[in-house]
FIDOLO-551604 format. One line per field, with one value per residue (C-alpha): residue number from 1; x, y, z. Coordinates in steps of 0.25 Angstrom, whole numbers. Layout:
N
num NUM/...
x X/...
y Y/...
z Z/...
***
This chain:
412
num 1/2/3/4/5/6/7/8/9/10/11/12/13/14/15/16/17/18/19/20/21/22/23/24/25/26/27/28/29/30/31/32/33/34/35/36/37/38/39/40/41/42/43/44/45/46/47/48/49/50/51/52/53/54/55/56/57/58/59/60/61/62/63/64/65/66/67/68/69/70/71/72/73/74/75/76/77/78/79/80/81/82/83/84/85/86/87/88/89/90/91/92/93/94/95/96/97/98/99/100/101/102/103/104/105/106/107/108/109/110/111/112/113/114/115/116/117/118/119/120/121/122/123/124/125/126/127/128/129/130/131/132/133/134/135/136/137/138/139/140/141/142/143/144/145/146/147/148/149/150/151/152/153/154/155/156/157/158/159/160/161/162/163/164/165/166/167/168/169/170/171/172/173/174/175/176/177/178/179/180/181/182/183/184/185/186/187/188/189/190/191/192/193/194/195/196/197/198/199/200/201/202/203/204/205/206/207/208/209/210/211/212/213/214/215/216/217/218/219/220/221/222/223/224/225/226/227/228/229/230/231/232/233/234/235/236/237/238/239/240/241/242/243/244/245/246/247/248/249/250/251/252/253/254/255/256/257/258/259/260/261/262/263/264/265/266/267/268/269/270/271/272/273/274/275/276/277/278/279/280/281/282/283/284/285/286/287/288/289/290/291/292/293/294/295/296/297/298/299/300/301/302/303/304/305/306/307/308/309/310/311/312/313/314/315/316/317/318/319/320/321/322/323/324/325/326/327/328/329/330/331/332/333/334/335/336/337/338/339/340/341/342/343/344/345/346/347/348/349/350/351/352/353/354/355/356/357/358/359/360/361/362/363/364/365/366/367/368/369/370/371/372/373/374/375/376/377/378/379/380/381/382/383/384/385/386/387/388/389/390/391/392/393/394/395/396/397/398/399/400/401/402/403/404/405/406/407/408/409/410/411/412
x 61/74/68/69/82/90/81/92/103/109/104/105/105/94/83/82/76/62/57/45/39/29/22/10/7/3/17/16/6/19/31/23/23/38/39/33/40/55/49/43/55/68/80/70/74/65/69/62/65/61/54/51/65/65/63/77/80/83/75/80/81/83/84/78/75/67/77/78/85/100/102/98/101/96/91/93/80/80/75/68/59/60/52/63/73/66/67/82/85/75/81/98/92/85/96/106/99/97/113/114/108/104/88/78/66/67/54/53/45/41/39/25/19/28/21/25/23/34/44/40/42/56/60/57/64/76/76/71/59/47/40/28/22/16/7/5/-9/-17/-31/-34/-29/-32/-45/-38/-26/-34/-44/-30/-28/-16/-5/8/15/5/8/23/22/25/37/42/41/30/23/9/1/-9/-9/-20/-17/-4/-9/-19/-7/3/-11/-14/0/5/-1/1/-6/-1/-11/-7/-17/-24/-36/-42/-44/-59/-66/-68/-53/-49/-60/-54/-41/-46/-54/-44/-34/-42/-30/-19/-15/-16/-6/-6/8/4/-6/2/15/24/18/5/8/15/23/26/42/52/52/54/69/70/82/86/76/67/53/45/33/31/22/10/16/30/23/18/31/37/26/30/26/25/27/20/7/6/8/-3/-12/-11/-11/-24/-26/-26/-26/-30/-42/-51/-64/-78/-79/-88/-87/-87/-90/-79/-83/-75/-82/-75/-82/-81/-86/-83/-87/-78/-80/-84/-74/-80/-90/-78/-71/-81/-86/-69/-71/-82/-76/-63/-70/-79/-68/-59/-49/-52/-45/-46/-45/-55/-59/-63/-70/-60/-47/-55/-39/-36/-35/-38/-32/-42/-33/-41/-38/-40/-51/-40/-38/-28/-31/-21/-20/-14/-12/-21/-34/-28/-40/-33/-21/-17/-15/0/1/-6/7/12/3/5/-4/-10/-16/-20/-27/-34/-39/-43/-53/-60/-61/-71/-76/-78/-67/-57/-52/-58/-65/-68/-63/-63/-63/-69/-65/-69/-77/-91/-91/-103/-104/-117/-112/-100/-104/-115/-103/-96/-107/-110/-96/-96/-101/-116/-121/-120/-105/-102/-110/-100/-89/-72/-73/-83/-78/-64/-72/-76/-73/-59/-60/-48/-38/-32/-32/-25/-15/-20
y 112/105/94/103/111/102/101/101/92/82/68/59/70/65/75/66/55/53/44/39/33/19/15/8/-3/-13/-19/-27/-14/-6/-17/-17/-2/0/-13/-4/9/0/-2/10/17/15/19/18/10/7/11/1/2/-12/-7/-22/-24/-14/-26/-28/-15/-11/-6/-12/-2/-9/0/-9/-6/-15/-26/-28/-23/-14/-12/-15/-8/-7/6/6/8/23/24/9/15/9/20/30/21/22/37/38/30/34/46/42/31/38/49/35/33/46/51/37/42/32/30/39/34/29/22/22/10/11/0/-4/5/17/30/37/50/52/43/54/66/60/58/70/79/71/80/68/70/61/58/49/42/28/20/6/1/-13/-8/-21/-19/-5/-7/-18/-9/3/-6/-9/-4/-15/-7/-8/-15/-26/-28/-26/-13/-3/7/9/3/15/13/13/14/5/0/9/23/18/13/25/35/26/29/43/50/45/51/38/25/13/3/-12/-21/-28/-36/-37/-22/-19/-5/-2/-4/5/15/15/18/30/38/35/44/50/60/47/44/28/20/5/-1/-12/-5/5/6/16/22/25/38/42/54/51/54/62/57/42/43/35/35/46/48/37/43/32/36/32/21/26/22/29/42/42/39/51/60/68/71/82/78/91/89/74/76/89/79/71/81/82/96/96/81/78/68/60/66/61/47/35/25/10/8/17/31/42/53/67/71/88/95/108/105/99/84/81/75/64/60/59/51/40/40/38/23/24/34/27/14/22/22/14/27/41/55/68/79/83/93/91/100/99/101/111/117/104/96/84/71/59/48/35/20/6/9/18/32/42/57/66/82/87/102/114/118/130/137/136/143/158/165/166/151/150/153/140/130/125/129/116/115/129/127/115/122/133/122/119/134/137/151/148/135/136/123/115/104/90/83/67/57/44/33/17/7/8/19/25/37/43/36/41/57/53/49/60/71/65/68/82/95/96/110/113/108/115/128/127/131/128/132/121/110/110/105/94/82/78/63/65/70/55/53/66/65/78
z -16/-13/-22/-35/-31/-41/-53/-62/-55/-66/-65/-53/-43/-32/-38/-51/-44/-44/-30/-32/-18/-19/-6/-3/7/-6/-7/-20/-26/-20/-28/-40/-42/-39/-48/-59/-57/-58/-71/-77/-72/-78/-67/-56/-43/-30/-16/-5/9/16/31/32/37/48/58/56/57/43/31/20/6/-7/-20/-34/-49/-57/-57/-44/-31/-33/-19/-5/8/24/31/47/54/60/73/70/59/47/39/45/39/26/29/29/19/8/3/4/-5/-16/-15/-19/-30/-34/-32/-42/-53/-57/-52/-60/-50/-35/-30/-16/-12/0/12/13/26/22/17/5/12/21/11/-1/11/13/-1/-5/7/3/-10/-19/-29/-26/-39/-35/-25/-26/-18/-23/-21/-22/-25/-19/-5/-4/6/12/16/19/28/36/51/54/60/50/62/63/48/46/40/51/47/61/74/78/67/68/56/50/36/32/35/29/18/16/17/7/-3/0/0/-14/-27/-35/-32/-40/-41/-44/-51/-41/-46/-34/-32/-38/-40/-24/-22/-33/-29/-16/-20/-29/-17/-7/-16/-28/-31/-34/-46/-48/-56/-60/-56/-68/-78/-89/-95/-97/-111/-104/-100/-114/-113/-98/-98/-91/-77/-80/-78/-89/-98/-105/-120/-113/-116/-112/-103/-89/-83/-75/-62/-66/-72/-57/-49/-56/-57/-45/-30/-21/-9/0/-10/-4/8/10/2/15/25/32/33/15/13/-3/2/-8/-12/-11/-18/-20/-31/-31/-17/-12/-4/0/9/11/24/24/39/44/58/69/74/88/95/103/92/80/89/93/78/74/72/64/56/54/49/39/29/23/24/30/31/32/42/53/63/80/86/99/90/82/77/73/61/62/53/50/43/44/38/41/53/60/61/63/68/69/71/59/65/64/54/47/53/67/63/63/49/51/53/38/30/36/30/18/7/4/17/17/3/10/22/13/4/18/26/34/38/51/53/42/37/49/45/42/30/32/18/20/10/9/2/7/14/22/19/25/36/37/35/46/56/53/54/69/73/69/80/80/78/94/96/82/87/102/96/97/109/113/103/109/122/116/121/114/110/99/108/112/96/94/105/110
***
């Protein structure tokens, strides 16, 4: 890959930079990380793009080290986005810094509502190497966050004029995307909270941005970019800024059809249902039980299958009492064999773990989890809007007959 063609150019050539990306929606959980790494890692700098001057018609880009700011500069908005902007301007930036040799790691923190995703996407296509990222969290306002259906706008936190996300699916996605939680001590956080935090995303590894020092992880060296015949270990939060990324691995662990979802949990009031059916929904009854569904959980996701879009899979992404469904393309069990070579092996391994004889990988797999969940009451809701043995016994042929309450959702 283009990223590895230079493995052995001398020092300072743009491959010798480490980017390490920090997001999150908890502004001071977000400073306070960055304010650490500046710290832990000697000749590391911050890149921040300011989107909340885009009223202007600007972003404003300031580069700092621990000391303070070295330079400021102003982004025109493109095509009155200022998350495009951001787009533009990211990688000419680190590619400065980089050409200057003089950075070993350049932490990209990012505005409050912008999701590490597509920022760790474009760096990375720009031929830079993306070695963690960082979602800052306050345990504290985790549920609060999540709880959120405001829309961004109404809070000052949209990205674009057409923006219209909310701050919990925004929220949600800044958590489930990075592989690196920092957690800021937050004595109002208590054992649901933190409970919370761990089902939500069992596979993260969480960091203290206070906790530790750099000889916890004794023997941690080599990628500090510390001076030459400096051997001393790095932080926890550094160790994890510089571990490394992979960039397709995150995102097939979002993608619906091979999403990495949590497992069966429930500990100290906290509940998470994994909800596995090979049947198809009804239509009409999914979509008059919707509301109830959405409001179960404090967060939901998964896939899903409808009898009247039986070649369809379906994405559930539901947050703060509002829920977004969305094709995401063809159950592999609806394509031809020759089309097989061209999907990519995770998801084929995925499809694989959940193959039917007689449906292939259709099915249904939702995750429910919140703080006092129902769950027999939940399953119960569920069960009802799957096909009874009759409407299951019709047939395709009689299912796509169904009446097709999803289709004004689905755009169809």
């Amino acid at each position: 890959m283009q990223a590895h063609k230079h493995e052995h150019e001398p020092s300072g050539t743009a491959h010798e930079l480490s980017v390490a990306i920090v997001g999150g929606l908890h502004a001071d959980a977000r400073k306070a990380a960055v304010a650490r790494l500046l710290v832990d890692v000697p000749g590391s700098v911050v890149l921040h793009h300011d989107l909340a001057t885009a009223v202007a018609g600007t972003v404003v880009r300031t580069v700092s080290d621990a000391g303070g700011i070295l330079s400021a500069g102003e982004a025109p908005l493109v095509n009155d986005c200022a998350c495009c902007a951001l787009r533009e301007d990211l990688v000419p930036e680190l590619r400065r810094l980089a050409d200057a040799g003089l950075t070993r790691l350049a932490i990209v923190e990012l505005w409050d509502s912008v999701e590490p995703k597509a920022m760790a996407e474009v760096v990375t296509a720009g031929g830079l190497t993306v070695t963690g990222v960082i979602t800052a969290v306050d345990p504290a306002l985790l549920l609060p966050y999540l709880g959120n259906g405001d829309d961004l706008a109404e809070r000052g936190l949209a990205a674009a004029a057409t923006d219209q996300r909310t701050v919990a699916d925004t929220f949600a996605r800044q958590l489930e995307y990075a592989t690196v939680l920092a957690l800021v001590d937050s004595p109002e956080a208590d054992d649901e909270d933190r409970e919370l935090l761990a089902q939500l995303h069992p596979t993260a590894r969480q960091v203290p941005v206070t906790g530790g020092h750099p000889g916890d992880l004794a023997g941690a060296t080599g990628a500090t970019g510390a001076t030459e015949g400096d051997a001393s270990p790095l932080s926890p939060l550094a160790s994890a800024a510089l571990a490394g990324f992979d960039v397709e691995a995150a995102a097939a662990a979002q993608h619906p059809a091979c999403a990495l979802l949590p497992a069966e949990a429930d500990a100290h009031g906290v509940s998470t249902l994994v909800w596995h059916r090979r049947r198809p929904f009804h239509p009409e009854r999914l979509y008059e039980a919707l509301e109830d569904l959405t409001c179960a959980a404090a967060r939901s996701r998964g896939r899903f299958w409808l009898a009247d879009h039986p070649d369809t899979l379906l994405h559930w992404d539901a947050a703060g009492g509002a829920l977004c469904v969305e094709s995401a393309g063809p159950w592999l069990a609806s394509l031809p064999d020759a089309a097989w070579d061209m999907v990519p092996p995770v998801r084929r391994a995925a499809a694989a773990l959940d193959w039917h004889p007689e449906h292939g990988d259709c099915c249904q797999h939702l995750v429910f989890t919140s703080p006092g969940l129902d769950r027999d009451g939940l399953e119960q809701l569920l069960e009802s809007c799957l096909l009874t043995d009759a409407e299951y016994a019709g047939g395709r042929g009689a299912w796509k007959l169904l009446p097709p309450a999803f289709d004004t959702l689905l755009e169809v």
